[in-house]
BALOBA-1460 file (C-alpha; in Angstrom, 3 decimals):
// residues 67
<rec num="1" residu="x" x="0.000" y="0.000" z="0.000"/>
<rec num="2" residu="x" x="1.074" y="3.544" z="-0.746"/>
<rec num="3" residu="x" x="1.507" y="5.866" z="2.131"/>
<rec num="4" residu="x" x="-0.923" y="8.771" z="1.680"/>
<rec num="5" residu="x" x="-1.489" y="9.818" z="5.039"/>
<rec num="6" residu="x" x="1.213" y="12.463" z="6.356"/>
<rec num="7" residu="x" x="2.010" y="15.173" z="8.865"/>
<rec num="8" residu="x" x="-0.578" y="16.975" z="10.843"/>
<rec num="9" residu="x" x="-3.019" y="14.168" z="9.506"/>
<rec num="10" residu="x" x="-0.907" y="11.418" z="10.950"/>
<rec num="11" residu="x" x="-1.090" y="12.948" z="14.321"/>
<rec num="12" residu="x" x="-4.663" y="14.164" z="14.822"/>
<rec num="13" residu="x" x="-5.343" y="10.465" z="13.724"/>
<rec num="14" residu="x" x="-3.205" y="9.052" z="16.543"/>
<rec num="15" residu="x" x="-4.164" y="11.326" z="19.032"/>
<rec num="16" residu="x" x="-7.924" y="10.807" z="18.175"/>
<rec num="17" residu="x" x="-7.305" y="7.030" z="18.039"/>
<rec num="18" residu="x" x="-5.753" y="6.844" z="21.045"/>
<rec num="19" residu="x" x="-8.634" y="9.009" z="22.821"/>
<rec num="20" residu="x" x="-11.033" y="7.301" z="21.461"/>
<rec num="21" residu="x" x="-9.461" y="3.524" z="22.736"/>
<rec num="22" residu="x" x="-9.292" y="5.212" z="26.365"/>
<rec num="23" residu="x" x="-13.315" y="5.288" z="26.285"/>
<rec num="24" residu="x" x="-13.068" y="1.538" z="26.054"/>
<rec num="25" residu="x" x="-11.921" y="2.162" z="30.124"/>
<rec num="26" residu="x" x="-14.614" y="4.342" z="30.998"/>
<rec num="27" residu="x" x="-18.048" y="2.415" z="29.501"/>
<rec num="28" residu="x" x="-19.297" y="-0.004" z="30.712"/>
<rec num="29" residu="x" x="-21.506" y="-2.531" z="29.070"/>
<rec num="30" residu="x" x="-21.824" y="-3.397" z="25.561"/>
<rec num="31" residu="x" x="-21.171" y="0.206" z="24.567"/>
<rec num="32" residu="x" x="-17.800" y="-0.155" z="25.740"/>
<rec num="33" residu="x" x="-17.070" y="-1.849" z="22.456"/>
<rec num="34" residu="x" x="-17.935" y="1.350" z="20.435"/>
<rec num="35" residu="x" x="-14.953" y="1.986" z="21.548"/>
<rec num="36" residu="x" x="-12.824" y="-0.237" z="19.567"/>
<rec num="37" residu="x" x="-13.699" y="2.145" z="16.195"/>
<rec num="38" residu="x" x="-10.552" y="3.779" z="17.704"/>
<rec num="39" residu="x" x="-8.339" y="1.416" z="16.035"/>
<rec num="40" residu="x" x="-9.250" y="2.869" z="12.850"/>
<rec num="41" residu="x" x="-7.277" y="6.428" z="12.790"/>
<rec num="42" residu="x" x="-4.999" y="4.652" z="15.108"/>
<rec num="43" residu="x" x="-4.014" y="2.110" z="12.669"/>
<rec num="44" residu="x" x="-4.320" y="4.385" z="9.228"/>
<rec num="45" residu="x" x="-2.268" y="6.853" z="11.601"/>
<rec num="46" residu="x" x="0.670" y="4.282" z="12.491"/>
<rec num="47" residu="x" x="1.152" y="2.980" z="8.842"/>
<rec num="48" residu="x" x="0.720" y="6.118" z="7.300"/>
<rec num="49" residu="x" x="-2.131" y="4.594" z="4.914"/>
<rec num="50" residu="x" x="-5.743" y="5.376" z="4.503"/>
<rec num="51" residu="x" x="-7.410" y="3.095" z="1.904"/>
<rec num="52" residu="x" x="-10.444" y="5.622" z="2.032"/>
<rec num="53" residu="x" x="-7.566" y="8.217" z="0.580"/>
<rec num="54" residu="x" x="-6.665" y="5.741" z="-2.208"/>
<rec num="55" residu="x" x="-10.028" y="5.502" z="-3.539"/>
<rec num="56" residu="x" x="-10.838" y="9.066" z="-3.265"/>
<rec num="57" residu="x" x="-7.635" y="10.294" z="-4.138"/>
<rec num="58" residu="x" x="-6.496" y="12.158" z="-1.333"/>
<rec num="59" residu="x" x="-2.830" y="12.325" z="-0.747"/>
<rec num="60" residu="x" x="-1.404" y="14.812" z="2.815"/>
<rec num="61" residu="x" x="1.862" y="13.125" z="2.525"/>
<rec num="62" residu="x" x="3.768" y="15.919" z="1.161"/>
<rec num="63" residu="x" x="6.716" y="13.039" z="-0.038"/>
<rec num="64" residu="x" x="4.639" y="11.029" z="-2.268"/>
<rec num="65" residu="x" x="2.406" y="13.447" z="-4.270"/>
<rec num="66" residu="x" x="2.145" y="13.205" z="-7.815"/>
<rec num="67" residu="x" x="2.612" y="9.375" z="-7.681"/>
């Protein structure tokens, strides 16, 4: 996979993912697993690929634009 995920991007998507994971602590019950969505921007965030940005074809990696 290409990277196409870079920068400011990279970290509001960690940051959010991580926040996001903490809630997993904090509910209780099923909801708690709502939760897990956090792994999402936490992942795409971490290895700097968003396949939603491939198909769309959105690129914020300032490195790899044009191709």
């Amino acid at each position: 996979m290409t990277t196409n995920v870079g920068g400011i991007d990279r970290v509001l998507r960690i940051v959010v993912g991580i926040a996001v994971l903490a809630l997993f602590f904090m509910l209780e019950g099923n909801a708690r697993y709502w939760a897990l969505v956090g792994l999402v921007p936490l992942f795409t965030g971490l290895f700097r690929t968003c396949p939603l940005y491939s198909v769309i074809g959105v690129n914020t990696c300032p490195m790899k634009k044009g191709g």
